[in-house]
N, C-alpha and C positions, 0 to 999 in steps of 0.2 A: 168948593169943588174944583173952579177952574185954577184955583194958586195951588191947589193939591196933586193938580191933575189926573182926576178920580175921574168917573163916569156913571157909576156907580154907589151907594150910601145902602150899607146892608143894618138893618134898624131890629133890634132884638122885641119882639113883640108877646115874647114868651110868659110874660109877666102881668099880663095886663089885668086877665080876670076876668069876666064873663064882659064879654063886649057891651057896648053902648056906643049911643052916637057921639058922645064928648072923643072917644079911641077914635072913629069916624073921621071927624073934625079934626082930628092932630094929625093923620096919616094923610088927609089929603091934604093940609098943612102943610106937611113934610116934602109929598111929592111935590103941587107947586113949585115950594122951592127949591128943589132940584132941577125940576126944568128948567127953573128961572137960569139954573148956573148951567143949564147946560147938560143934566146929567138927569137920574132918576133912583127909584128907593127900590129894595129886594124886602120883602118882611120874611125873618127868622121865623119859626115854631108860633106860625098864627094859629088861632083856634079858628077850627073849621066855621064857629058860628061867626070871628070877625070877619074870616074869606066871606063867606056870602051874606052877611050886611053891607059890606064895600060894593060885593056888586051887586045889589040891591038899589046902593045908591047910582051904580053907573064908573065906581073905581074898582078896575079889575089891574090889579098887580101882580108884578113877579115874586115868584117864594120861592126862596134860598132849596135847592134841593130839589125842584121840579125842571124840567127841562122849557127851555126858553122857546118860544114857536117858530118853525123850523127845524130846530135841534132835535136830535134822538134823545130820551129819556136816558141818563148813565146806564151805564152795563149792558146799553143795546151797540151791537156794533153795525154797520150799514155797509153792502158789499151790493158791490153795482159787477154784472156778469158783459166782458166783454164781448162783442157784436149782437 
């Protein structure tokens, strides 16, 4: 990630099949090491059952498509009214 100069590793998860802890064990794998370089994972088209086994375990990650906390959800726009 850091010779890439990424920050980010968006990870296609769309495929996986009805969760289990082995998906578990890869994803926080994954994340690991992205910390490790510095950076972190986004999961693509998770199924709702592997979101709340992750955080079940205590890994709550970003999905491609949700808005980052902070950030407005897309298609909201945010107008601040002066004085």
């Amino acid at each position: 990630m850091e010779a890439a100069g990424v920050d980010v590793v968006v990870v296609d998860v769309s495929g996986l099949g009805p969760p289990n802890l082995a998906h578990v064990d890869a994803v926080a794998r994954l994340q690991l090491a992205a910390k490790r370089a510095g950076g972190r994972i986004r999961l693509r088209d998770p199924d709702p059952a592997l979101t709340a086994l992750l955080r079940l375990v205590g890994l709550v990650l970003e999905v491609e498509g949700e808005a980052e906390e902070g950030e407005p959800a897309g298609g909201v726009e945010v107008e601040v009214e002066a004085g």
